[in-house]
N, C-alpha and C positions, 0 to 999 in steps of 0.2 A: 552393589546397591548404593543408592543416595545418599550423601552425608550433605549436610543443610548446615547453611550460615546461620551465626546469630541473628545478623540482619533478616534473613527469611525466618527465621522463630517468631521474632520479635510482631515483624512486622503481621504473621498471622494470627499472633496472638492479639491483635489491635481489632480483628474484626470479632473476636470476645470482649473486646471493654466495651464494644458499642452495642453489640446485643444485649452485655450487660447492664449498661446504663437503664435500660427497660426493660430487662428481668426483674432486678433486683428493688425497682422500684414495686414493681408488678407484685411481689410476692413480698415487701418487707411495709410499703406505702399506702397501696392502692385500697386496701383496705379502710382503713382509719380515714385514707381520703375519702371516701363513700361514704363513709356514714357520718364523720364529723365535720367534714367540707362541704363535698356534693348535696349531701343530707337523703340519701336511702339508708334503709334501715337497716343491721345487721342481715335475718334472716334473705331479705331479698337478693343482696351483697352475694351470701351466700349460694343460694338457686343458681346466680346469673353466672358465679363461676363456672359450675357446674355445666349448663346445659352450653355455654359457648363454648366450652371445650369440646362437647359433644361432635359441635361442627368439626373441629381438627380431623375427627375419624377419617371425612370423606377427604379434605383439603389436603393433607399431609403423603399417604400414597401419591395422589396427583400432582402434589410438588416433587416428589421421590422421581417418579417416573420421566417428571419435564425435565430436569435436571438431567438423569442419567440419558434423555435421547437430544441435551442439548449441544449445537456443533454452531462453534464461532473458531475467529482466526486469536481469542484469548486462551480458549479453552471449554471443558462444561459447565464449570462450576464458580468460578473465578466472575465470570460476565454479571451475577448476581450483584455483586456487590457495588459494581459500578452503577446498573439500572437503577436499581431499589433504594440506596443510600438516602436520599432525596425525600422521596416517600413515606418513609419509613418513619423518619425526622418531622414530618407535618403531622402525620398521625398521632405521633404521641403527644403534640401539643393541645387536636381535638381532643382526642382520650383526658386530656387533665385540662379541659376547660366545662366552666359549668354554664349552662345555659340557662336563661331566666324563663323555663317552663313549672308547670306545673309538675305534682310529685308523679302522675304518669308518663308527661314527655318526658322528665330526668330520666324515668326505668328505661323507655325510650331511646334516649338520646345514649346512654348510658350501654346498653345493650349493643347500639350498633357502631360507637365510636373503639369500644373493647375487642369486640369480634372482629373489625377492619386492624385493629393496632396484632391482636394473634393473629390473625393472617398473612402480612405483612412477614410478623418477626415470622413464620412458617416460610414465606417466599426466600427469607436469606440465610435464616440459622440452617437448613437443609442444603440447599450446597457448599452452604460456608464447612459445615462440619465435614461434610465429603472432602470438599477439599484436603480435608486433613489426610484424609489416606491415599491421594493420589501425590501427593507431594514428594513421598517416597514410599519404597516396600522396605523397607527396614524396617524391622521391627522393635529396634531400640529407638532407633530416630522417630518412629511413631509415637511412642512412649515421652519422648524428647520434644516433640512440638508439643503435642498435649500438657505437656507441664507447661510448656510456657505459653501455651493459651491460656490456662485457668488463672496462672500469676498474673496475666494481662488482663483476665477476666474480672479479679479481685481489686484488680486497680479501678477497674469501672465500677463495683461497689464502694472500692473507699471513695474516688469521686459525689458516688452520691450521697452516701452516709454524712461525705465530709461538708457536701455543698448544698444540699436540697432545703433544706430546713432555712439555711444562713438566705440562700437567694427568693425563699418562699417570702421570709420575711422584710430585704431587701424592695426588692419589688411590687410585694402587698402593703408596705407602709408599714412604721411600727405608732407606736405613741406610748407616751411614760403616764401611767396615773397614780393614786398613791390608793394602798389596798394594808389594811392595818397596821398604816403607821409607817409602810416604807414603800420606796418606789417599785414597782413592775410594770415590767417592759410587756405591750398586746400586741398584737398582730391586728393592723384593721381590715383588712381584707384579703382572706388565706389565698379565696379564689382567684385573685387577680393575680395571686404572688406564684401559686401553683405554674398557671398557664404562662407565663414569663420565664418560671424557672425551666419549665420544658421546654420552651425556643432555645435557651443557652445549653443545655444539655444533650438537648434531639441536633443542633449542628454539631456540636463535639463528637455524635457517635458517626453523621455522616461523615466526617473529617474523618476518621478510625477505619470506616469500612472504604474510603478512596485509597488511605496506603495499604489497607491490605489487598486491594486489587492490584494496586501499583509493582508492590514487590516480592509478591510471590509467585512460584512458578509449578504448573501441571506437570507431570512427568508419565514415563511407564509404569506400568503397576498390572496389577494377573489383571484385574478389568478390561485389558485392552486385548487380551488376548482371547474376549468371549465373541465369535465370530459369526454365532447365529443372531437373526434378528428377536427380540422377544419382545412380547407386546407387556401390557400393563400386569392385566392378571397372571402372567407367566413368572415376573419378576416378583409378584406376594406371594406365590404359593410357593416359591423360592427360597425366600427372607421366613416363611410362615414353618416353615420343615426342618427348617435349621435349628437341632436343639441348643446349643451352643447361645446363638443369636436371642433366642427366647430365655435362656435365662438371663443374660444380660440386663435386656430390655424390661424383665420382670422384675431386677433387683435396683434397676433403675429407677422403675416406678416406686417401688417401696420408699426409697430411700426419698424422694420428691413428695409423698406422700408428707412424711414426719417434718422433713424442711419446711415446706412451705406451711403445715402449721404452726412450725415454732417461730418463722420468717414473720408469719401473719401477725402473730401475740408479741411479737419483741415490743413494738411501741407501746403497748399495752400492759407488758408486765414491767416495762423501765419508768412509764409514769405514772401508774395505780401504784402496783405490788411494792417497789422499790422507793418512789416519790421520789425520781430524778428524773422528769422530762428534759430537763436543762442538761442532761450529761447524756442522752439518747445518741447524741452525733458521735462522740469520742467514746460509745461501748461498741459500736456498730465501725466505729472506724479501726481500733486497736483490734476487733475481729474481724476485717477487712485483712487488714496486715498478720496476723496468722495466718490467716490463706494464703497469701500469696510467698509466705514461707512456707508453707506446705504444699503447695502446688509445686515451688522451685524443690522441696527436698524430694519428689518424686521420681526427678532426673536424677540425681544421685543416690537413691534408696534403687534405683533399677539395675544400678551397676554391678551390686554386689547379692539383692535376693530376690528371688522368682517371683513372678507377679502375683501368681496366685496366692501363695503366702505373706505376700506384703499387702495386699486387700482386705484378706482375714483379719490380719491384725490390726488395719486399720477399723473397720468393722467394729473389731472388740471393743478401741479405744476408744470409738464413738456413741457405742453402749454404756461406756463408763462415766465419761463425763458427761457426759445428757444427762444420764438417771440421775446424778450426783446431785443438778439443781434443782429435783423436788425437794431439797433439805435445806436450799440457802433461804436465809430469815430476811425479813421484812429489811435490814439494817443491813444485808451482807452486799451492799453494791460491788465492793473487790471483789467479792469471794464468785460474786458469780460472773463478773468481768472475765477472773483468772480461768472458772469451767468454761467457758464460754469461747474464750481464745483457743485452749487445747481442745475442746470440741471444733471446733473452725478450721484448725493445725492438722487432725487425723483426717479428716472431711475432705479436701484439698490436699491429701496425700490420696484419697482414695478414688476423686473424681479423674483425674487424668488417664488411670488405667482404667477404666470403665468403659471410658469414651475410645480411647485405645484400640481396648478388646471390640469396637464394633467393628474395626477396620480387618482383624486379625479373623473373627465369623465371617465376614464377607470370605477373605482368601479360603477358611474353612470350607465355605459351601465351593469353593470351586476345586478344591481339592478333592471333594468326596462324590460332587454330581455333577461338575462341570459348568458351574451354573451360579452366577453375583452382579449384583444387583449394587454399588456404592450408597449412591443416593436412596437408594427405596432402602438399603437396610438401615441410614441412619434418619428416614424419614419416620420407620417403625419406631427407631427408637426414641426418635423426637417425640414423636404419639404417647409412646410410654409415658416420658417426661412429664406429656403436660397435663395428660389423664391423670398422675401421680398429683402435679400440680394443682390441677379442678380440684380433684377428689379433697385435697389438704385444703384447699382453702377454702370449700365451701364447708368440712368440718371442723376448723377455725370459725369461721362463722356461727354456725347455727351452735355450736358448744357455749361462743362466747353469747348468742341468746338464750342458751338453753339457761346457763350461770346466771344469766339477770345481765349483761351488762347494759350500763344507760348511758348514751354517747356526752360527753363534756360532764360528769358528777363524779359523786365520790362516788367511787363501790361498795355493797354488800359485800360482807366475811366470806358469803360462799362464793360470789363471785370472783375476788381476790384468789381464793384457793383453786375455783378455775381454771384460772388463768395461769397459776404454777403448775397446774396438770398440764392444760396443754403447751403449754411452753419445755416443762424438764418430760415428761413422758413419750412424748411422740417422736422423735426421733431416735430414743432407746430400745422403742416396742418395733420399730421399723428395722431397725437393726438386727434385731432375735430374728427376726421374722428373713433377714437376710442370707444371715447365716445356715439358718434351715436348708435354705435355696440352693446354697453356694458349693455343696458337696460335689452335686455333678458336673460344674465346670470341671474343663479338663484343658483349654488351651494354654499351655503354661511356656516357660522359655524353651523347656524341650519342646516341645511340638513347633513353637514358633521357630526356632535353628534350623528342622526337619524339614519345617513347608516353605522356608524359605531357597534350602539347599533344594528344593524339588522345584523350585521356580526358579530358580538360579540353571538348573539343569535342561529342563524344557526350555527355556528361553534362547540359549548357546542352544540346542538343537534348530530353532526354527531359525535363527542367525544363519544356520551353518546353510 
């Protein structure tokens, strides 16, 4: 089996800082950009999450499928990142420019600029994550690259945590006025500073996804050894039977659900709840930087205890400190900095094997029917993802209308309390909800040694 360079880790884990670049903005930004920038209103913010994800349903199999039947002299998966990088980079500058329509062209404009930027990140985060499992069959080394995608991925979060705001400001102008007696610094035009900072950021990530095309490499893996032809619906009913795959992909979802509503409320609860907008970059950055120590302690947390148990308990720990910040007070900016980091630290221990285990359900379903699908299975679970993702951010939304919130004011009491609900609750309640789930997994280090030694076996056969 494969053992992989640092340099091939690294370098794949590069085509995670640039998807992340426009995740992370997607689920922590886009929000507050809509409604205090772009100027749509919460509720609609929310719909529009919603129904464009709905499109993924059909878009996502059919990136799954192009993918697993695509045949270049790079590889299957890999060519993506070369074509799309470009692309991908312009769109998200549409996506965060605002046009001087009316409040129906914005819904508009708004609508098809978002669906084109997820379509996009669908054409490359889907082979890009196959890639992951063709790079080798090992299945610590699987475990191994995926740590250090997400460290790589976290770097693309502290990036924008560290940079978005500073370059918003930057390039939208600032100007000093004096506001009870002491100076503060405005922003004269957020818009201008938004779509600017997205040029300097949308090249960064194509620059990310060129060396990950550059330096990593396709190899063998049980995929190659599936020798009948299968069409599209042969490879879903496939992915669709696999109980294994299915619960993944469902704890997947969960787990995206809770994130992306407390991703949603973070600017929300650090400049109402807290009254530190001014410290938003360095809470989101020092929680940037847990993850990416918890994505690295993944690779050595594999060494020593079985995956499945090391899930669990990450699982628990991120039930622990979520729930913890429904208690931090108006004044507690450290205290919920400190939850907030070691919820980010279990979180980033637990995503790598996640993403992992899709590679490891693929070999399952080939070990018990003969029959794997790469890309269609992590295209399902990408579906999962971002269903998880709609669903979170459009109840972000409509929560934070339901709560009263009024874009640029002060809050109501209850809207404040809101706003600690869904920010400490949601990713606690997704977690119970996890673990529920989690009992029937069964791919653990024993069975991955087992199905590796049974591939190791058949392979020296058809050699021979």
């Amino acid at each position: 089996m494969q053992k992989l360079s640092i340099t091939e880790k690294i370098s794949y884990g590069l085509g995670d800082t640039a998807s992340n670049i426009v995740f992370q903005i997607v689920i922590n930004f886009l929000l507050i950009y809509y409604i205090d920038v772009f100027g749509i209103t919460a509720a609609a913010a929310g719909t529009m999450f919603l129904v464009v994800r709905l499109f993924d349903a059909f878009t996502d199999p059919i990136m799954g499928a192009l993918a697993d039947r695509t045949q270049t002299r790079w590889g299957r998966y890999r060519p993506y990142m070369l074509w799309l990088a470009i692309p991908y980079a312009v769109i998200a500058v549409f996506a965060f420019t605002t046009p001087d329509f009316a409040d129906g062209g914005k819904l508009i404009y708004a609508y098809v600029t978002y669906t084109l930027l997820m379509t996009i990140y669908t054409a490359l985060n889907i082979p890009y994550s196959a890639l992951g499992g063709v790079m080798t069959s090992d299945p610590k080394e699987r475990v191994s690259v995926q740590s250090y995608r997400f460290a790589l991925a976290m770097v693309g979060t502290a990036i924008v945590v560290a940079s978005l705001y500073p370059l918003v400001n930057f390039f939208g102008g600032t100007e000093i006025v004096i506001e009870a007696g002491k100076e503060v610094e405005k922003v004269i035009d957020p818009q201008i500073g938004y779509q600017r900072a997205m040029m300097v950021l949308g090249a960064l990530a194509a620059i990310c996804f060129f060396a990950c095309f550059a330096f990593t490499t396709e190899r063998v893996s049980k995929v190659d050894q599936i020798k009948e032809k299968q069409n599209i619906f042969s490879d879903i009913a496939g992915v669709l039977k696999n109980d294994q795959w299915a619960i993944i992909s469902f704890l997947t979802f969960l787990l995206l659900v809770g994130v992306v509503m407390r991703g949603g409320v973070t600017p929300f609860y650090i400049e109402y709840y807290l009254d530190s907008k001014d410290r938003l970059p360095l809470f989101m950055l020092l929680g940037s930087i847990a993850g990416i120590a918890g994505a690295l302690s993944t690779n050595f947390v594999s060494k020593f205890m079985d995956k499945v148990l090391a899930m669990k308990l990450s699982i628990i720990a991120i039930i622990v400190f979520n729930f913890a910040m429904i208690f931090v007070p108006r004044d507690g900016f450290v205290l919920a900095l400190v939850l907030s980091m070691f919820a980010n630290y279990f979180h980033m221990i637990l995503i790598p094997y996640m993403f992992s285990a899709v590679a490891d359900t693929v070999d399952y379903g080939i070990d018990k029917w003969g029959k794997g699908a790469m890309a269609m299975s992590y295209s399902g679970h990408l579906l999962a993802l971002k269903i998880g993702i709609a669903i979170g951010g459009a109840l972000c939304a409509w929560l934070l209308a339901y709560y009263g919130y009024v874009a640029n004011a002060e809050q109501s009491e209850r809207t404040l309390t809101g706003i600690t609900y869904i920010y400490g609750a949601s990713v606690a309640l997704a977690g119970v909800l996890m673990l529920l789930f989690f009992k029937n997994y069964k791919l653990d280090d024993a069975w991955a040694k087992q199905s590796a030694s049974l591939f190791d076996e058949n392979n020296n056969q058809i050699n021979a």
